[in-house]
C-alpha angles and dihedrals in degrees: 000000000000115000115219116203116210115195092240098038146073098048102116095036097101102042088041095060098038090059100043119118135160122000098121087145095054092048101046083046096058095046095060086050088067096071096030118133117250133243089236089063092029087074101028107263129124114234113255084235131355111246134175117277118252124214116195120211099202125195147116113284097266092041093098097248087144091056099048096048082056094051103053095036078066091051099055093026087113096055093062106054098193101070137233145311142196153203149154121224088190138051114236081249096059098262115135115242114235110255088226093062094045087054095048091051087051093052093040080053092056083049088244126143124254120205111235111246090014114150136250092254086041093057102038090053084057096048097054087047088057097049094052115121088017131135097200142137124227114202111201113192122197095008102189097189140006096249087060085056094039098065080050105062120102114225088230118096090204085068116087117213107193113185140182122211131152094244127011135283110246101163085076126077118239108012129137110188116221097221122207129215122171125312122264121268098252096047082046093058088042087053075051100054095045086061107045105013120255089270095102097020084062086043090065120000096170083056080052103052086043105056084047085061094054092047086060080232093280114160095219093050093055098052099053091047090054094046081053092059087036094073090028103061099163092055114102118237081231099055091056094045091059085040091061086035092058093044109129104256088240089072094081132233138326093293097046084048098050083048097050090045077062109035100051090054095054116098116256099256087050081054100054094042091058095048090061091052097096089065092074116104120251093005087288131135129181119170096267097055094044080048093056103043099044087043089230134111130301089239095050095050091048086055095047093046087053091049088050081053094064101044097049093253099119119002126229125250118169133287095031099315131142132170134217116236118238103224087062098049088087101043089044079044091052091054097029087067090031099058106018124077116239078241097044086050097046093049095055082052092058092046088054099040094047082044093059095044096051082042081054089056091041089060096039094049083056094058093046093039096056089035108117122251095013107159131255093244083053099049092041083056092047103045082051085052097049089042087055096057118084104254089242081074099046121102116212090232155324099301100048091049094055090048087060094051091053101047092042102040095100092052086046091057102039079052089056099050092041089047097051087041092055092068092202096078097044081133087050091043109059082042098067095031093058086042089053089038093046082039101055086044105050088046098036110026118241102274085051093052099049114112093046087047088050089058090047109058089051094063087055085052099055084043089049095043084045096057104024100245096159096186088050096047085050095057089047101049082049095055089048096051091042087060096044093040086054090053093051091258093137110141083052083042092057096053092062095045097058085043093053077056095059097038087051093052089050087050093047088231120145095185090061092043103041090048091046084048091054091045103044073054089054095051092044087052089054096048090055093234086135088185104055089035091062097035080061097042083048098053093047091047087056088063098042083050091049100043089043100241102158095176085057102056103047080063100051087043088055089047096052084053098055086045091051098042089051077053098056084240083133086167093050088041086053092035092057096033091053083053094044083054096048083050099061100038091060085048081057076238091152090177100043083051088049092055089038091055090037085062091050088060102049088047086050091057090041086056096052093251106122102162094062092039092057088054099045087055087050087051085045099051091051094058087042092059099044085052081052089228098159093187091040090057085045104051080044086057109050083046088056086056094048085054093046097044083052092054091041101259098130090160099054090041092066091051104059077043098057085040088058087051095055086047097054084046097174090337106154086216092063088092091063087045098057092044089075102078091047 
C-alpha cells in the first residue's frame, strides 16, 4: 500500500503502534461500522450526495484514541489502495490548528500544488476533485469541533475518514463514536510488561494488576509509570502501587499521578527543562531548542531529551525530533506558570527564538554557499557567516540543511506566529520571519516556496500594522499582492497595491511608491483597462524621471509600450519603445536595446510598415548577437521571414529561417519560437 505524507500529519504513527494492546472489542467494533447501513437509507431516503463514511474513535487525551485509530487504519490499509493521510486539528499545546493549513497539508500529501493565499472553501473543493476516484483513508487526529471535519470530507463514499476527538461530533450526520474507556486489566499489564520486561510483573502479578488498577487503565498513565520502573529497576511493582495509591486526592487523577510519580524523580535541572517544554512551537523539541530554553548545551539537552524518551515524557519522531504528547501540555502548563517566573519565561522564549533564527542563517548560508557561480565577494561573506557561528549550529552541507528546513518547517512557522502574537518580541519577530522568508527561498525557490511566503508575510504585515512601521507594512502589502497577482487573484492583487501605495507615501519612501505605482499599472494591464494601465505606468515613469533612474525608465518605457501596443495606439507604442531603447543603450544594457528594438519591429509590422520593420529586426539581431542571446537572435530570425514572405522574398525568407534553426540547435524551447510564424 502506498504511504502519503501530509504536512501535519504522521508524527505520532510509530509510538502509537508500538504501544497498542488490547482493544480487540473496539476494533472489531469499527470495522463493522464501515459497512453499516446508513440512516439516509435506514428511513428511505437517498443521500443528497454520497460522501465517505466517518468513524469516530472517542476518548479523554491520554485513552489511547490515537493509537486505536492507528491500529485499525493498519488493519484495513489494504483495503484502500491509495494509502493514507494525516492530519492534526489540534497543536500538542492545546491551540486549534486553522482548517486552511490542515487542507493545504492533505493536498501537499497527495504531491499536489496549493496556491498560496487560496481559501478554506477553495481548498476544500481541491481537495474533494483530487480524491475522486480514490480509495483512501483520512485519519484525523484531535478533531475540536464538527466544521473542521466537514471541509475535510471527499465526496467519494469509497474513501474512509477516521477521526479522534474527546466527545462526539454531532454536528455531522451518521456517526457512532467508538468510545474508549480504559483498557482491560489483562491488555494493561501487557502495556506493563512491554515497558519494564515480565521479570517483576511474574514476580508479582496481584502488585501488577494492582498497580493497573491505580493507573484507571489509561494508556498514557501506564506508560509513563512503567517508564518510571523502567529506569528504577530495584524498585517493587508493589511499592509504587501503594506510592500512586497514597497520592493526596488533590493530585488528580491516574495521569496526573503517574506524572507526578516522574516528574518528581526526576533532578532539578531535568525539572525545569521540562517545564519549559510547553513554550516550543507546535508540541516539537529537538536538542537545540531544549538547549535554548534550559540555557544549557546542545549535548546536555540531547541527552535529557533521550532520558524523557524513555520515561514516556516526549516521544520520539525521526532526525532528532520528539513530540511532545498532548495529554501532558496541561499538566507541564500548570508548572510551567506555577514555578517559572512570566521574565524568566520570557527569556527562555527569546533564547529560543534568537537560536532558531541563527539556525535559519546557518541554513541559508549552506544554500548560497554550494549554489553554483556564487562570487567570490559572496562566498568570501558566507564562509565569514558560517566561521562566526558556534560549530553546534553548522550543517555539513546543502542537503542536510535542506533536510532541517523541511522536518522542521511546521514547528518554524508555528515560532513565527507565536512570536508575532506574543507582542513583546516584535524585534525578534520580523527577524526570524525575514531569515525563514530569505531561507524557503533560497532552498525552494520562490514559487516553491509560495504558500508558506504567503503566511508570512502576512505575519510582517500584522508586526508592521502593530507598530506602525509604514516601510515595513509596504513591503509587505507588495509581497502579498505579488502572490495573489501570480495566482490570477488580480482584482485582490490590485487593493494592496494600492494599499502598499499608500503605506509607501506615509513612509516617504520612493522605492516602495514608484514600484506600487508600476505594479497598480501591471494589474491594470492584466485586467485590460489600457487607460488606467498607462496613467499608472506614466506616474511611476515621472518619478523615475525625477529621481534619475535611468534603469527604471527604460522599463516603464518599455511597459507603456506593451500597454499601447495591447491598445492599437501603434504611434504611442513606437514612440515608448524608441525611448526604452534609448534608455538601455545609454545603460550600456545591449540586450535589453536589442528587445527593445525586437518590440519596434513587431509594432512596425503591426502598423503596416514592413520595410522599417525589416530594418529594425536587422538592427535587433546585431545587438542580439553581440549580447550573445542565441534564442533571442532565433526568435529575430524567424520574425525577419514572416516579414520577407509578406513583401514577396520567399527565398530569403528560408534562409533566415534555416539560420533560426541552426541557432536553437536541440533547444526545447524551438517549438515556442517557431510558432511564431504560424
Amino acid at each position: 500500500m502506498r504511504e502519503l505524507r501530509s504536512q501535519s500529519g504522521g508524527r505520532e504513527r510509530s509510538g502509537s503502534v508500538a504501544d497498542f494492546v488490547g482493544r480487540r472489542r473496539e476494533l472489531k467494533e469499527l470495522r463493522e461500522d464501515i459497512a453499516r447501513t446508513g440512516l439516509d437509507t435506514l428511513s428511505g431516503r437517498k443521500a443528497k450526495a454520497p460522501r465517505a463514511r466517518v468513524l469516530l474513535v472517542a476518548g479523554r487525551p491520554g485513552s489511547g484514541r490515537t493509537a486505536l485509530a492507528e491500529a485499525f487504519v493498519q488493519e484495513v490499509a489494504e483495503e484502500y489502495p491509495d494509502g493514507v493521510l494525516r492530519t492534526r486539528l489540534t497543536a500538542p499545546g492545546g491551540a486549534t490548528v486553522a482548517t486552511e493549513r490542515a487542507v493545504r497539508g492533505l493536498l501537499e500529501g497527495l504531491g499536489l500544488p496549493t496556491p498560496p493565499g487560496a481559501g478554506e472553501d477553495e481548498l476544500s473543493s481541491a481537495l474533494r476533485t483530487a480524491l475522486e476516484g480514490r480509495r483512501a483513508i483520512i485519519l484525523v487526529d484531535d478533531a475540536v469541533d464538527p466544521e473542521q471535519v466537514d471541509a475535510l470530507l471527499p465526496d467519494t463514499p469509497e474513501c474512509l475518514v477516521v477521526v479522534t476527538a474527546e466527545g462526539p461530533l454531532t454536528g455531522i450526520p451518521d456517526v457512532r463514536p467508538c468510545t474508549l474507556g480504559g483498557l482491560d486489566t489483562p491488555s494493561a499489564v501487557e502495556l506493563l510488561v512491554q515497558r519494564i520486561g515480565d521479570t517483576r510483573v511474574t514476580a508479582d502479578p496481584r502488585a501488577a494488576e494492582a498497580l493497573a488498577e491505580e493507573c484507571g487503565g489509561q494508556p498514557a498513565a501506564l506508560v509513563l509509570v512503567g517508564g518510571w520502573l523502567a529506569a528504577h529497576p530495584k524498585a517493587s511493582v508493589a511499592d509504587v502501587a501503594k506510592q500512586l495509591h497514597d497520592m493526596p486526592a488533590t493530585t488528580g487523577g491516574p495521569l496526573a499521578r503517574g506524572f507526578r510519580l516522574v516528574y518528581e524523580s526526576l533532578p532539578q535541572p531535568a525539572q525545569r527543562t521540562l517545564r519549559l517544554l510547553p513554550l516550543a512551537p507546535a508540541g516539537t523539541v529537538d536538542s537545540h531548542t531544549a538547549s535554548a530554553l534550559a540555557g544549557c548545551s546542545v549535548a546536555a539537552a540531547q541527552s535529557t531529551l533521550d532520558d524523557f524518551a524513555a520515561l514516556g515524557l516526549v516521544r520520539p519522531v525521526r532526525d532528532g525530533l520528539f513530540l511532545l504528547p498532548g495529554c501532558l501540555a496541561p499538566l507541564l502548563q500548570a508548572l510551567l506558570e506555577a514555578k517559572e517566573r512570566p521574565a524568566e519565561v520570557q527569556l527562555a522564549r527569546a533564547r529560543m527564538l534568537e537560536r532558531t533564527v541563527r539556525l535559519l542563517h546557518s541554513c541559508r548560508a549552506m544554500a548560497e554557499a554550494e549554489e553554483p557561480g556564487v562570487d567570490a565577494a559572496v562566498d568570501d561573506g558566507l564562509r565569514e557567516l558560517l566561521d562566526g557561528l558556534p560549530r553546534a549550529l553548522r550543517f555539513p552541507d546543502r542537503r542536510a540543511a535542506a533536510t532541517w528546513l523541511d522536518t522542521r518547517l511546521p514547528a518554524l512557522t508555528a515560532a513565527a506566529s507565536l512570536a508575532v502574537a506574543d507582542g513583546g518580541l516584535d524585534t525578534l519577530a520580523r527577524r526570524l520571519v525575514a531569515a525563514l522568508v530569505r531561507a524557503l527561498a533560497d532552498h525552494r525557490g520562490t514559487a516553491g516556496a509560495a504558500p508558506e511566503l504567503y503566511g508570512l508575510h502576512r505575519l510582517v504585515l500584522d508586526v508592521a500594522e502593530r507598530r506602525n512601521l509604514h516601510r515595513e507594512q509596504a513591503a509587505a502589502l507588495l509581497n502579498l499582492a505579488d502572490l495573489d497577482a501570480a495566482t490570477g487573484r488580480t482584482q485582490e492583487a490590485l487593493e494592496r497595491y494600492r494599499a502598499a501605495l499608500d503605506a509607501g507615501r506615509a513612509a516617504m519612501d520612493p522605492y516602495a511608491t514608484g514600484r506600487a505605482m508600476e505594479s497598480v499599472g501591471g494589474a491594470y494591464q492584466e485586467l485590460a483597462d489600457w487607460h488606467r494601465a498607462c496613467d499608472w505606468f506614466g506616474r511611476a515613469l515621472s518619478q523615475a524621471l525625477a529621481r534619475g533612474e535611468r534603469a527604471d525608465e527604460a522599463r516603464l518605457y518599455g511597459r507603456l509600450g506593451n500597454v499601447h501596443t495591447y491598445a492599437g495606439r501603434y504611434g504611442d507604442a513606437l514612440r515608448s519603445w524608441r525611448a526604452a531603447a534609448a534608455g538601455y543603450r545609454k545603460l550600456a544594457d545591449v540586450p535589453g536595446q536589442a528587445k527593445a528594438l525586437s518590440e519596434m519591429a513587431r509594432v512596425q509590422e503591426y502598423a503596416g510598415r514592413p520595410e522599417e520593420s525589416l530594418h529594425t529586426c536587422r538592427e535587433a539581431v546585431e545587438l542580439a548577437r553581440r549580447a550573445g542571446d542565441q534564442r533571442l537572435q532565433a526568435a529575430l530570425q524567424v520574425r525577419l521571414a514572416d516579414t520577407l514572405d509578406r513583401l514577396g522574398d520567399p527565398a530569403a525568407a528560408r534562409l533566415h529561417r534555416s539560420a533560426a534553426d541552426r541557432l536553437l540547435g536541440d533547444d526545447p524551447a524551438a517549438c515556442e519560437i517557431r510558432s511564431t510564424s504560424d
